[in-house]
C-alpha positions in Angstrom: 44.0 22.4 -59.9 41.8 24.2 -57.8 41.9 24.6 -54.0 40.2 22.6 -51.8 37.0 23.9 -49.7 36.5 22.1 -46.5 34.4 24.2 -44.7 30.8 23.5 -46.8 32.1 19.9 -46.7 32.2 20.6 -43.0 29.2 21.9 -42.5 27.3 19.7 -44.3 29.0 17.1 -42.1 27.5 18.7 -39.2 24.0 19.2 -40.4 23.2 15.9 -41.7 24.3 14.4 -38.0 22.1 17.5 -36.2 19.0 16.2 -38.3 19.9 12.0 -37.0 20.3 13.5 -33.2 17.2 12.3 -31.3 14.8 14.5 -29.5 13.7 12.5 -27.0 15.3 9.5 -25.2 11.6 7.9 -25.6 8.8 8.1 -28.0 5.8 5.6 -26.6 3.5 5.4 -30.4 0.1 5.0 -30.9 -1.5 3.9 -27.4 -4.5 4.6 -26.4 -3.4 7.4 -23.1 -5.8 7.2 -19.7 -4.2 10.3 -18.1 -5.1 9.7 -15.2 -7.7 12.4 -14.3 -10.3 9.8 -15.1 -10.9 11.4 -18.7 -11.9 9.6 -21.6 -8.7 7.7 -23.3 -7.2 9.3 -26.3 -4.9 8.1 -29.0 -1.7 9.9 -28.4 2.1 10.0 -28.4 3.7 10.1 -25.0 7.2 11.3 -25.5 10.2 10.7 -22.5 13.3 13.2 -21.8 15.5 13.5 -18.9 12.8 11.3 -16.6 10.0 13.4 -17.8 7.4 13.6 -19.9 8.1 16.0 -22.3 4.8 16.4 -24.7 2.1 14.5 -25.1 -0.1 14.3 -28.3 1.3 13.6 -32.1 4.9 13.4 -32.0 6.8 13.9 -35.1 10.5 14.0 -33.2 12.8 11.4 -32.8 14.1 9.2 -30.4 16.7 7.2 -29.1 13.9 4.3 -28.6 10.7 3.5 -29.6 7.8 1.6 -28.5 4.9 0.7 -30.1 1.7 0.5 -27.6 -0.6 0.1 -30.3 -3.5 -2.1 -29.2 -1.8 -1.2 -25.4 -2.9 1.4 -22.3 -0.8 3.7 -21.3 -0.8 5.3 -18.2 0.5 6.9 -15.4 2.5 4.7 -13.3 0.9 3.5 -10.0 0.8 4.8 -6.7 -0.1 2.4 -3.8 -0.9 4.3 -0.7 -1.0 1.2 2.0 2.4 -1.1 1.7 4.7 -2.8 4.5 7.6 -2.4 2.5 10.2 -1.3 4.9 12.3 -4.1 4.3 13.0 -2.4 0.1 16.3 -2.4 1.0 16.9 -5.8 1.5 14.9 -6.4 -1.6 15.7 -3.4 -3.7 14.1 -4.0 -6.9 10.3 -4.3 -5.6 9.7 -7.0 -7.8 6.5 -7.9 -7.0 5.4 -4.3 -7.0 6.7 -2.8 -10.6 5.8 -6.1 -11.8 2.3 -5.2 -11.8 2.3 -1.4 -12.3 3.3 0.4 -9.1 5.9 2.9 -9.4 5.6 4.1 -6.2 4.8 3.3 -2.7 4.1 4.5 0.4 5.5 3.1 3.9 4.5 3.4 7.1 1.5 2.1 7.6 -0.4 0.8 10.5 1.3 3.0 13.1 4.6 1.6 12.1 7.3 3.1 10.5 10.8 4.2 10.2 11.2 6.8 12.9 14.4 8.1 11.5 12.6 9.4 8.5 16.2 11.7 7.1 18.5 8.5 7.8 16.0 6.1 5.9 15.8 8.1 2.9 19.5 8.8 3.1 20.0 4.6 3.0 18.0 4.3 0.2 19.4 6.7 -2.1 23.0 5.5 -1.4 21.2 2.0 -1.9 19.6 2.6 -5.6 16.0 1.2 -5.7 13.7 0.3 -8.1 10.2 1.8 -7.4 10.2 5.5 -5.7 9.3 5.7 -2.1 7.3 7.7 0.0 6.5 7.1 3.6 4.3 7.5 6.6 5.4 8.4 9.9 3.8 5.9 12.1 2.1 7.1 15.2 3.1 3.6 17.0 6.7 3.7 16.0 6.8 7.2 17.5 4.8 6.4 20.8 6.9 3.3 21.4 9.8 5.2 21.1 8.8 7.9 23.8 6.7 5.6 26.3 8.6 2.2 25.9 6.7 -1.2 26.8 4.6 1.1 29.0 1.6 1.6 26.7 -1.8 0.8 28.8 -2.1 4.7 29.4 -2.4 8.1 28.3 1.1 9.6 27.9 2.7 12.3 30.1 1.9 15.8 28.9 6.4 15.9 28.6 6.0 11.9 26.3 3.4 14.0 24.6 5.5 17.0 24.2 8.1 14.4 22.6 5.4 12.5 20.8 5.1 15.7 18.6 8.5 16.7 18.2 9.2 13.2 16.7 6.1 13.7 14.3 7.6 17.4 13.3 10.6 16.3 12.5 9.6 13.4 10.1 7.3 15.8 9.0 9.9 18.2 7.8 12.4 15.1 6.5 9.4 14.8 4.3 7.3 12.2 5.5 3.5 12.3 3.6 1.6 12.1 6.9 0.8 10.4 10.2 -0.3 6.8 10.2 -2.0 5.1 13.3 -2.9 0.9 13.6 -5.1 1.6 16.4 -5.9 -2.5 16.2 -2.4 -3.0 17.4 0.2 -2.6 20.5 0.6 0.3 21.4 -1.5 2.2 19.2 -5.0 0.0 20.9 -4.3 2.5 23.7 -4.1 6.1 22.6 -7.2 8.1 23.1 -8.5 10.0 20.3 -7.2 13.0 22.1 -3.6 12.2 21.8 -4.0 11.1 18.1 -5.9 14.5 17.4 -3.1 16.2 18.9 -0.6 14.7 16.7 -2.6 15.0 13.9 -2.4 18.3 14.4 1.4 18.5 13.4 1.2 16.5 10.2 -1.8 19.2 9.3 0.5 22.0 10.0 2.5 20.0 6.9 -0.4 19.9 4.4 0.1 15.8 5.7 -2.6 13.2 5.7 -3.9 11.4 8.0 -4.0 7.5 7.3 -5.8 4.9 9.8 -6.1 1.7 10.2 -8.8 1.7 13.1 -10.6 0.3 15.8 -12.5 -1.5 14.0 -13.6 -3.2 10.8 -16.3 -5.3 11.7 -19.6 -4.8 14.3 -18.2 -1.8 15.3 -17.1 -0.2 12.6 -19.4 3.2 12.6 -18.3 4.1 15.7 -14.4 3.5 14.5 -15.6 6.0 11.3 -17.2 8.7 13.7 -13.3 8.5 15.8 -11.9 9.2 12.4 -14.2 12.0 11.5 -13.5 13.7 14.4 -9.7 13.7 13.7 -9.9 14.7 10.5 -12.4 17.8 11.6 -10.6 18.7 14.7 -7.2 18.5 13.6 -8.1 20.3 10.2 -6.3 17.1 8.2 -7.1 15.2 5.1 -7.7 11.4 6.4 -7.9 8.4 4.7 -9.3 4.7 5.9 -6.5 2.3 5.7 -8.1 -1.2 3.8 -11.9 -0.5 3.8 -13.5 -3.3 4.7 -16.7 -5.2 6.4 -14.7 -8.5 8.6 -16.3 -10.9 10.4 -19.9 -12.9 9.0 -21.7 -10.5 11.4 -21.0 -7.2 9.5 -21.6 -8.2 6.0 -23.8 -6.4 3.9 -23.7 -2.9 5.6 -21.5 -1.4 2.4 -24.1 1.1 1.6 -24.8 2.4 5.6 -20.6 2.9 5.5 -20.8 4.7 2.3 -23.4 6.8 3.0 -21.3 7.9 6.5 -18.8 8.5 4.2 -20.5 11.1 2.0 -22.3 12.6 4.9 -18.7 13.6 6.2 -17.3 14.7 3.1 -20.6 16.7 2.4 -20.3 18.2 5.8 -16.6 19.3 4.3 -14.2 16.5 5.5 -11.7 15.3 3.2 -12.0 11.3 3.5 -10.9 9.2 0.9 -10.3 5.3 1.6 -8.2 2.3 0.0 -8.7 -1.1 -0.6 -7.5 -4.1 -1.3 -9.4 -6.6 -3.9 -9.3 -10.0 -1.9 -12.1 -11.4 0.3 -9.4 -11.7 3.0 -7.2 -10.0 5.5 -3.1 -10.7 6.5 -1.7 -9.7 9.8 -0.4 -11.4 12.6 -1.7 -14.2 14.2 -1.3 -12.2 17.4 -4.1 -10.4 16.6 -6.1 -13.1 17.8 -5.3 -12.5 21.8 -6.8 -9.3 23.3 -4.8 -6.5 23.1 -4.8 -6.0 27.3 -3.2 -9.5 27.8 0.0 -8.5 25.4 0.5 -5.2 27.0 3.6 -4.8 28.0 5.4 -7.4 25.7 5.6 -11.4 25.6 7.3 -11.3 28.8 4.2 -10.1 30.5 1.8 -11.9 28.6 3.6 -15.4 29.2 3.4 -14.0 32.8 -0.5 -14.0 32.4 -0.9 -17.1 30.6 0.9 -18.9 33.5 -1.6 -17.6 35.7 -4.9 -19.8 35.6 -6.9 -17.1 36.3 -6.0 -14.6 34.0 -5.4 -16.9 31.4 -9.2 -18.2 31.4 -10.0 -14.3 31.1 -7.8 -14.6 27.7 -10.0 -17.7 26.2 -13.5 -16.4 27.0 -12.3 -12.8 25.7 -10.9 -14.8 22.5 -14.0 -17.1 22.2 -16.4 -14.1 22.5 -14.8 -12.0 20.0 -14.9 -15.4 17.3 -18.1 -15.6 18.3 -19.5 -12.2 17.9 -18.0 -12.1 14.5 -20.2 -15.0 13.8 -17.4 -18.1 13.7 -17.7 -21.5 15.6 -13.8 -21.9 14.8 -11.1 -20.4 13.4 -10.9 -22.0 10.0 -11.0 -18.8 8.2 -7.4 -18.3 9.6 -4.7 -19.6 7.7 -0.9 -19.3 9.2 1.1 -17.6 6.5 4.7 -18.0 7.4 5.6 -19.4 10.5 9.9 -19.4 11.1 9.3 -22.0 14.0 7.8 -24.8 11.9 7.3 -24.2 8.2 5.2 -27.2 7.5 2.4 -25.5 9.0 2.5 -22.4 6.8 -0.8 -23.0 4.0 -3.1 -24.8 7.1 -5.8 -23.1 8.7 -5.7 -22.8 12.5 -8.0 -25.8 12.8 -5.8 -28.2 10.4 -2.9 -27.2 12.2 -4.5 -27.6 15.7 -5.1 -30.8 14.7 -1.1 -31.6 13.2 0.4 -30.3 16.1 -1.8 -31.2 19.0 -4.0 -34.0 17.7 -7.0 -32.7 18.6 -9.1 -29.2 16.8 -11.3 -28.6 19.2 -11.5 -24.7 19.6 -9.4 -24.8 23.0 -6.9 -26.5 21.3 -7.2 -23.8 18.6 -6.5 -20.7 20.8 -3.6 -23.4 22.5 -1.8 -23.8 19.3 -1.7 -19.7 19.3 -0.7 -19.3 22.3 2.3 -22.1 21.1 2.7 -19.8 18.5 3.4 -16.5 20.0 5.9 -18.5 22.6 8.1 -19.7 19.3 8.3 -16.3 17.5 4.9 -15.8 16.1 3.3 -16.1 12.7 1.6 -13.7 9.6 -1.7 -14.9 8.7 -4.3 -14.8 5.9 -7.6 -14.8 7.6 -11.1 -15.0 5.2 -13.3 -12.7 7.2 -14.6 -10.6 4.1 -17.6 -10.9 1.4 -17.0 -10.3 -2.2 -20.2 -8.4 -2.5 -19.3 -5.9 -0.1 -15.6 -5.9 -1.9 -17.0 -5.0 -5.2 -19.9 -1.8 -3.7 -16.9 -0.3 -2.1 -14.9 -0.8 -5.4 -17.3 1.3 -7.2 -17.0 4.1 -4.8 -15.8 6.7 -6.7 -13.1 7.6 -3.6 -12.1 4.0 -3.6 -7.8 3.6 -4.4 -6.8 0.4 -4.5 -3.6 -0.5 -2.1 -2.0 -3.7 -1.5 -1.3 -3.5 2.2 1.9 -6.0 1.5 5.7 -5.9 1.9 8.4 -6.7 -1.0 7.8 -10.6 -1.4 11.0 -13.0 -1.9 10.0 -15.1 -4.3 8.7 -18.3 -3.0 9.2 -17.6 0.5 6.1 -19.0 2.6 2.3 -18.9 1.8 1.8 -14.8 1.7 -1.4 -13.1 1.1 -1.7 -13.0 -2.7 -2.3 -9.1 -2.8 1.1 -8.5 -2.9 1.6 -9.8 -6.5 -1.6 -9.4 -7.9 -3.9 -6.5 -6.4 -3.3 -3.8 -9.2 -4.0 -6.3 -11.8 -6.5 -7.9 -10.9 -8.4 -4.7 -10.8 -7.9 -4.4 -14.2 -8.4 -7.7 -15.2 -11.7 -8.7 -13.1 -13.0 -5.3 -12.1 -12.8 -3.7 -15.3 -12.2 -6.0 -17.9 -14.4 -9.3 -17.0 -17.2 -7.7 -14.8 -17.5 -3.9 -16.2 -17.5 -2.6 -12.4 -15.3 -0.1 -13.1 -14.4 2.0 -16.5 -10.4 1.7 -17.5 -10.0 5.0 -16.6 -11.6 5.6 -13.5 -9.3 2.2 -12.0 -6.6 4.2 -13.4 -7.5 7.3 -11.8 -7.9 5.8 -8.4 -4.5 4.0 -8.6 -2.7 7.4 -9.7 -3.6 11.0 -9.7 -6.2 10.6 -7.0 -3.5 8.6 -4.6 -1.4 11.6 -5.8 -3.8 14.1 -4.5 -4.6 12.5 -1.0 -1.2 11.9 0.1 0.9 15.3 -1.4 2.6 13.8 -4.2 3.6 16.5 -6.7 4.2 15.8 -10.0 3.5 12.1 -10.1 0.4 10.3 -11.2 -1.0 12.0 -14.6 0.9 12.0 -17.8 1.0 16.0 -18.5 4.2 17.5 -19.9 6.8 18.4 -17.1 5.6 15.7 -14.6 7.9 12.8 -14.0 7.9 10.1 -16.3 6.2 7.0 -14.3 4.5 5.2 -17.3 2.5 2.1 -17.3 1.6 0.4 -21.3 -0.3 -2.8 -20.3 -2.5 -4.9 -22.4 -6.5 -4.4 -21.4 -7.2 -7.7 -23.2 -4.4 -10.0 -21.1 -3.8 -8.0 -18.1 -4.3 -10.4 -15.4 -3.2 -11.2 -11.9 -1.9 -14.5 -11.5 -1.4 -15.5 -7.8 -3.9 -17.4 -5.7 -4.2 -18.1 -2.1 -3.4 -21.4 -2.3 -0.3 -20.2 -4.8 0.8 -16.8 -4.0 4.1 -16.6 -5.7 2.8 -15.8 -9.3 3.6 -12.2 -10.6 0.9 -10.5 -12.7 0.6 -10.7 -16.3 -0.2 -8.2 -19.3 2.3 -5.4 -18.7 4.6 -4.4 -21.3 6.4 -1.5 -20.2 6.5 0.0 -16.6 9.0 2.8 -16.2 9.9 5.0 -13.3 11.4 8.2 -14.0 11.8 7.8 -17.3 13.3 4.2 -17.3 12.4 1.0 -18.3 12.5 -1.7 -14.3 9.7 -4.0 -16.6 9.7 -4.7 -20.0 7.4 -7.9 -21.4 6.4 -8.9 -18.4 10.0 -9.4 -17.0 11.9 -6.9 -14.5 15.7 -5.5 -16.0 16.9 -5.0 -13.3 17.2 -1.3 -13.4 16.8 0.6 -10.0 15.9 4.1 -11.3 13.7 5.1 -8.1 13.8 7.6 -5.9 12.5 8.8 -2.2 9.7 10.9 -3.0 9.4 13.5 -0.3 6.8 16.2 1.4 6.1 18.8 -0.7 9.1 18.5 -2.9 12.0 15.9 -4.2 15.5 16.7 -3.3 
């Protein structure tokens, strides 16, 4: 009897399960690939390893998974540049967000942020998220925290000395840039001076400057001509925070705003803007009383209203602004979510007027505000905007598209439907039913050029090395599905969305899977 021989056995043994061991923990098959740069599509393989994309092209490896894209885009994942999501860790999966493409969003908008910027991050990652996060540090966060309710004046050249300080420091815990609501308390305040000035830190950072300002509406070219001078004078990249024409007295000026744009970025400023696609605005009702009578908080402002004098001032400052807008009433406002009494959340200011106070004359109006601000305050969705003017800035090749919302709990009052819907919808209306845009291009300006502006390395083109954020949706179904009227509707058409490398949606439906992480300045730790 011969002798056994193990070893070819062995070997063979070995072999045959080297040839069955995958390459790749994900092949994505025969989708049609939108990089990003805004390139023509191509048929490729986009192949996944370790959160990365590890080659791109005709893939002949293996994988743990498969997924067939065919008939599908695939992309990079989204970045949007304008959200209110501080609260992500309450709702950590960012439902409504991945749910429609975006794998990553920035905070810290609108002058308010976290001003802890190393603590925050630290939460998070201890937390475990879904969607990565970036933020802002916002100019009114940090000039509340040095001047206190004292905010109808320039600061002290020590509050300005700590103004910076607090900007340098987020800055090098990785914050993305400076953010200013200059529409708001206590940003309304600042001179351009002081903003210029801490500007000027976030430049030294390679940050961006991101503003929501002054104005949106009559006023609007001198607002642009306060930003240009930022951007030129503190030597900063600055984007326009929501682009947009409110109020019945500005529309129609889209190409005189574009044209200022072009004029300053042939003149060698770096000005990009974002946008949401929704003929209306959200904020808070608040921002219906002038910005000198809330100075100083509530307290003071109650003070005001109880004084018969003063308070008249309010109303005719309150009527002249409706009015110069070019509204008799404020039916274009619609309270969101209001805590106090919920049964008014979905009525317009003049239907609620009327519920409340029995009456909707236009004093009774501003009186149910004022009733408003005493019990907590409200969010509102206020129509102001023109869908022509929506669609010429949508064409603007330095257009990205932002959602200016928070993480939505589902079903939780009447919120502006951007929140759910803005990413799909410009795939589904803008580029699919009316041809405004080309696939490409929409994908472009909701990845690598959101990317760009704001410092994010490695994130928003499929190339090998870069992190694996991946979108597959469906061009033909893609859709967004919340309305005004019915906000709490997520969007449609997606059939994979991953974020560094794995799968938080899969046919339409979120797994649960919190794979995000805080995407910092200049580099990810």
């Amino acid at each position: 009897m011969k002798p056994l021989r193990p070893l070819p056995c062995l070997l063979a043994f070995f072999c045959a399960a080297s040839a069955f061991a995958a390459n790749y923990d994900l092949v994505i098959r025969h989708g049609r690939v939108a990089d990003g740069t805004g390139n023509p599509a191509f048929f490729a393989d986009v192949a996944v390893k370790d959160g990365r994309i590890a080659a791109l092209g005709k893939i002949s490896g293996t994988a743990t998974r498969e997924l067939d894209a065919r008939g599908m885009i695939v992309a990079p994942g989204f970045i949007d540049v304008h959200t209110h999501a501080e609260d992500i860790d309450d709702l950590p999966k960012g439902e409504n967000f991945v749910r429609m493409g975006v794998t990553t969003l920035v905070l810290g908008n609108c002058g308010g942020s976290k001003l802890n910027v190393a603590e925050f991050f630290r939460k998070l990652e201890a937390l475990t998220i879904s969607p990565n996060v970036a933020t802002l540090i916002g100019h009114g966060t940090v000039r509340s925290s040095v001047m206190g309710g004292s905010f109808m004046r320039p600061p002290t050249d020590e509050e300005l000395t700590k103004m910076k300080a607090a900007v340098e420091q987020a800055m090098k815990d990785g914050a993305v840039g400076m953010s200013t609501g200059l529409i708001y308390l206590p940003g309304t305040f600042a001179t351009t001076e002081e903003i210029i000035a801490l500007a000027k830190v976030a430049a030294a950072h390679d940050g961006i400057y991101a503003s929501h300002m002054r104005g949106e509406g009559t006023t609007i070219f001198k607002s642009l001509d306060e930003l240009f001078r930022i951007a030129r004078e503190a030597g900063i990249r600055a984007d326009i925070s929501h682009i947009k024409l409110s109020g019945k007295s500005a529309w129609g000026q889209t190409a005189k705003v574009i044209s200022a744009l072009e004029a300053a970025r042939a003149e060698g400023l770096d000005i990009t803007q974002d946008q949401y696609v929704y003929p209306a605005s959200s904020t808070g009702i608040s921002s219906r009383i002038p910005d000198w009578a809330r100075e100083g908080g509530d307290k003071k402002f109650f003070a005001r209203l109880a004084d018969p004098e003063q308070k008249a001032k309010i109303v005719a400052d309150m009527k002249k602004t409706l009015h110069q807008a070019g509204n008799e009433s404020l039916a274009f406002a619609v309270i969101a979510s209001y805590r106090h009494d919920k049964s008014l959340n979905g009525l317009n200011l003049v239907q609620a007027a009327k519920k409340v106070r029995g009456s909707d004359s236009l004093d009774d109006q501003i009186e149910l505000i004022f009733d408003i601000q005493r019990n907590g305050g409200a969010s509102g969705v206020f129509h102001s905007m023109s869908e022509d003017d929506l669609r010429q800035f949508a064409q603007h090749p330095n257009t990205m598209f932002a959602s200016d919302s928070g993480v939505r709990k589902f079903g939780e009052s009447v919120p502006h439907p951007r929140g759910y819907g803005n990413n799909a919808r410009v795939l589904g209306e803008y580029v699919r039913d009316l041809k405004l845009i080309r696939v490409e291009d929409a994908v472009r300006r909701m990845s690598s050029l959101p990317a760009t502006a704001y410092g994010i390395k490695d994130r928003g083109i499929l190339r090998a090395g870069a992190w694996a954020d991946v979108v597959v949706f469906d061009p033909a179904t893609v859709k967004d599905l919340a309305t005004f009227d019915q906000p709490h509707q997520y969007a449609v058409g997606f059939k994979s969305v991953l974020v560094n490398g794995e799968e938080v949606v899969r046919d339409d439906q979120h797994t649960g899977a919190k794979p995000g992480r805080c995407v910092r300045h200049g580099a990810e730790r």
